[in-house]
C-alpha positions in Angstrom: 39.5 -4.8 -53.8 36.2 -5.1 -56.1 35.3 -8.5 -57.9 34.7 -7.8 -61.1 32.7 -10.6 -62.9 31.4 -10.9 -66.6 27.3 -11.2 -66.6 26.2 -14.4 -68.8 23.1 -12.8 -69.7 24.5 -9.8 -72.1 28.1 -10.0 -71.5 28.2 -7.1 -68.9 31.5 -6.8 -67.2 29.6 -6.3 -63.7 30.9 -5.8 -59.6 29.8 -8.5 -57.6 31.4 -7.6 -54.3 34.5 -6.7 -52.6 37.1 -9.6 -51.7 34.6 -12.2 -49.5 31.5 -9.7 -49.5 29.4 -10.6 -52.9 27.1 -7.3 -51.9 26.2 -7.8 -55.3 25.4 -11.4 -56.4 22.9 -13.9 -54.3 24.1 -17.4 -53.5 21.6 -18.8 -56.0 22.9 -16.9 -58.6 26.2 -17.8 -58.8 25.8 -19.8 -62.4 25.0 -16.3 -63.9 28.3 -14.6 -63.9 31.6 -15.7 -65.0 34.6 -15.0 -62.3 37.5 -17.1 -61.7 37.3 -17.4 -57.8 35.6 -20.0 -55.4 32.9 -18.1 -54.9 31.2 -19.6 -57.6 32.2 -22.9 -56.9 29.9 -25.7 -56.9 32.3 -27.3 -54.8 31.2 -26.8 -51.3 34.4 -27.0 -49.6 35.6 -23.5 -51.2 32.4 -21.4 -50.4 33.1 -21.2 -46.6 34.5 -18.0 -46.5 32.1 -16.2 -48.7 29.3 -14.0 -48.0 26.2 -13.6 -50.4 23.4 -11.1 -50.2 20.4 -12.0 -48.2 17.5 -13.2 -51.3 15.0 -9.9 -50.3 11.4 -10.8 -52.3 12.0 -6.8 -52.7 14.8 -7.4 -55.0 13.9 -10.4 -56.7 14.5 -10.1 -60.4 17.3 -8.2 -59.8 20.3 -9.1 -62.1 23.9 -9.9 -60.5 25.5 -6.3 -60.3 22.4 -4.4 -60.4 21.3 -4.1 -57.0 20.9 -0.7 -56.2 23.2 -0.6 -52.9 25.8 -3.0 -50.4 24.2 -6.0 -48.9 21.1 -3.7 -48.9 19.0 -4.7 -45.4 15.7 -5.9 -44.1 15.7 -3.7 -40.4 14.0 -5.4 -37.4 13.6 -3.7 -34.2 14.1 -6.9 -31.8 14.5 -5.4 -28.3 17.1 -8.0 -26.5 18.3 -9.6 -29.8 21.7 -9.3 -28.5 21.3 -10.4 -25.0 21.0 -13.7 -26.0 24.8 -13.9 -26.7 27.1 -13.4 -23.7 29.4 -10.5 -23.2 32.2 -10.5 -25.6 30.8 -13.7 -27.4 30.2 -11.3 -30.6 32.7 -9.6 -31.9 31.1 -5.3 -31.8 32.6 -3.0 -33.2 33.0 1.0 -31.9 30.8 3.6 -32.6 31.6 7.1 -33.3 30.0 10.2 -31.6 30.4 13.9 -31.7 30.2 16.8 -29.5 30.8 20.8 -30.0 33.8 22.4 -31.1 35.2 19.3 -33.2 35.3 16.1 -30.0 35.2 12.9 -31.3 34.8 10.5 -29.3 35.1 6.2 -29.9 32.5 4.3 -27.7 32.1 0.7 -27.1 29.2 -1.0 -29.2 25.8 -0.3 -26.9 24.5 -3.1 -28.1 27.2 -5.3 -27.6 28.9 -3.9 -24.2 25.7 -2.9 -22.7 27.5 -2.8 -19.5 29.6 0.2 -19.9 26.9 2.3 -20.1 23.7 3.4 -17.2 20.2 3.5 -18.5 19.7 6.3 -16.1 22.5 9.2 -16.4 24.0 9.8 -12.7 26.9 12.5 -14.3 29.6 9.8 -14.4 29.0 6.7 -16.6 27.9 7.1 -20.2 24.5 7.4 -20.3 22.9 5.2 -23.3 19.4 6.3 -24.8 17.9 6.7 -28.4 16.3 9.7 -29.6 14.4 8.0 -32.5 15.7 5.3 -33.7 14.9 1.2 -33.1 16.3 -0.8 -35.5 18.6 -3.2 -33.6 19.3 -5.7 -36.3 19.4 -5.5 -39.9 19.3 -8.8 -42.1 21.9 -8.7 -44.6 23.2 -11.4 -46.5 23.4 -15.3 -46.2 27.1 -17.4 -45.8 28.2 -21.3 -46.5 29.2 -22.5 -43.3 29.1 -26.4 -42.6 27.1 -27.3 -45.0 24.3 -25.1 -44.6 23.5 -21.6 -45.9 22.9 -19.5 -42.7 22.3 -16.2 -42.1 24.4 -13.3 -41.7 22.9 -9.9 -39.9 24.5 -6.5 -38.9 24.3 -4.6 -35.7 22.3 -1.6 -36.0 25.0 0.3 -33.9 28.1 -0.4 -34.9 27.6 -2.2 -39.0 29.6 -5.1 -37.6 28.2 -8.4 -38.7 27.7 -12.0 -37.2 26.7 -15.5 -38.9 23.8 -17.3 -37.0 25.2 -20.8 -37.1 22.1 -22.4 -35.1 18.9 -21.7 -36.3 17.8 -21.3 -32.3 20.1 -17.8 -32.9 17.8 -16.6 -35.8 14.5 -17.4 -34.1 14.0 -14.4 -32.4 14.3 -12.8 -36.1 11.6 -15.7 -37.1 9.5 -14.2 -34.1 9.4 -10.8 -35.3 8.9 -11.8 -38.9 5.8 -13.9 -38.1 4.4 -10.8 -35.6 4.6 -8.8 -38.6 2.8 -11.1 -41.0 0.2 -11.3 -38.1 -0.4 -7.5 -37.6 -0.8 -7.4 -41.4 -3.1 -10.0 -41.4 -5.2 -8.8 -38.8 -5.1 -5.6 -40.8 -6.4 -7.1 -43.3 -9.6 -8.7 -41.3 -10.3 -5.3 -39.9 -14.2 -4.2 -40.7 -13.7 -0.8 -41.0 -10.0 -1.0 -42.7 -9.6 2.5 -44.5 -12.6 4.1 -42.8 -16.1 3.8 -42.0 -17.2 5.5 -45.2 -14.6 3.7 -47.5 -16.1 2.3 -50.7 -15.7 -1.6 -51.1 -14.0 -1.5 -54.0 -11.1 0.6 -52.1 -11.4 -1.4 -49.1 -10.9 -4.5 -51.4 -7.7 -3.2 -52.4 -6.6 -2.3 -49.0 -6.9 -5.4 -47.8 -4.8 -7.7 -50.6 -2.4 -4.5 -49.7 -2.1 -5.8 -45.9 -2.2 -9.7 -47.7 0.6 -9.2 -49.6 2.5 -7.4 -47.0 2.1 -10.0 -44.4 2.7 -12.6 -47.4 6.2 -10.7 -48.2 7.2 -11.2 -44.4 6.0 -14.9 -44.3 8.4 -15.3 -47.4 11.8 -13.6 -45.7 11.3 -16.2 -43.1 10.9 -18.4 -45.6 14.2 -18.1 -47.4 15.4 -17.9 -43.8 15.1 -21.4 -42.8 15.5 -23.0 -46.0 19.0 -22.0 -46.1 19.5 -24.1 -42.7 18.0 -27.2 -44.2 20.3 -26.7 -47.3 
């Protein structure tokens, strides 16, 4: 079912989401639409069920409605993100596979049932391996959940999503977000950034290029942990 919501800004009759997902609308702007349910509330007690999408820098100065696709999605490739909960603790979804002549088959999350697969194929047991790919977990929105605003992401595999109550659970996402910034940073330091024979003036530019990367990734973590102080 779609929420439908009125924009305050120029009346624009707007989708903000679809039943608890507001894929459309961030948590902080909530007093720009008009819609009748909760998930505007400014009572706490009625936003616990909602999910709002994640505040990218990307997207800031974005209106409600106008974000350009669902929840959207910052991708990290965090190898053993999802070790760190046991077996069956998260709730994975199936993933769908193909072979010739029109087989489907249904598989058990690799991420999240790591065990029903071998990382070396003996002719038996699935054999699990990427062939390009490593994005393991994409940051998608943000969720009320006892009184703080934590953070919601999405398995890479299977698109099934989990809220990080504890902020110990995101810091591993924290962890990649500051290598990032580093790598930029460093970047950015490098004498010969562009080329040996690169002009200043270019090599100027370059570098606020690699600053403002790293300062965009700095900022995600940002908006991160502020929501678990909220």
């Amino acid at each position: 079912m779609g929420e439908m919501a009125t924009r305050k800004s120029d009346g624009e009759r707007i989708k903000i989401g679809t039943c608890e997902s507001m894929y459309y609308l961030r948590f902080d702007q909530r007093g720009e639409v008009t819609y009748g349910w909760p998930a505007l509330s400014n009572d706490v007690e009625k936003l616990d069920p909602f999910m709002y999408r994640f505040p990218d820098p990307k997207e800031d100065g974005t209106l409600p409605g106008e974000y350009e696709s669902a929840w959207g999605g910052i991708k990290l490739s965090i190898k053993g993100f999802w070790s760190q909960f046991p077996e069956g603790a998260v709730d994975h979804g199936s993933i769908q596979v193909s072979a010739h002549d029109g087989y489907m088959f249904n598989l058990p999350c690799p991420e999240g049932s790591p065990g029903s697969y071998v990382e070396k194929h003996d002719g038996h047991t699935p054999h699990r391996f990427r062939n390009g790919g490593t994005t393991t977990v994409v940051v998608t929105a943000q969720r009320w959940y006892a009184g703080r605003l934590v953070l919601v992401v999405q398995c890479a595999a299977c698109r099934d999503s989990v809220r990080l109550v504890e902020l110990e659970q995101v810091q591993p996402i924290l962890d990649a977000l500051q290598s990032k910034g580093d790598y930029h940073r460093q970047q950015a330091e490098y004498v010969y950034l562009g080329g040996p024979n690169t002009s200043d003036e270019i090599r100027a530019q370059l570098k606020a290029n690699e600053l403002r990367d790293a300062a965009y990734w700095d900022e995600v973590a940002n908006r991160i942990t502020a929501g678990y102080s909220a």
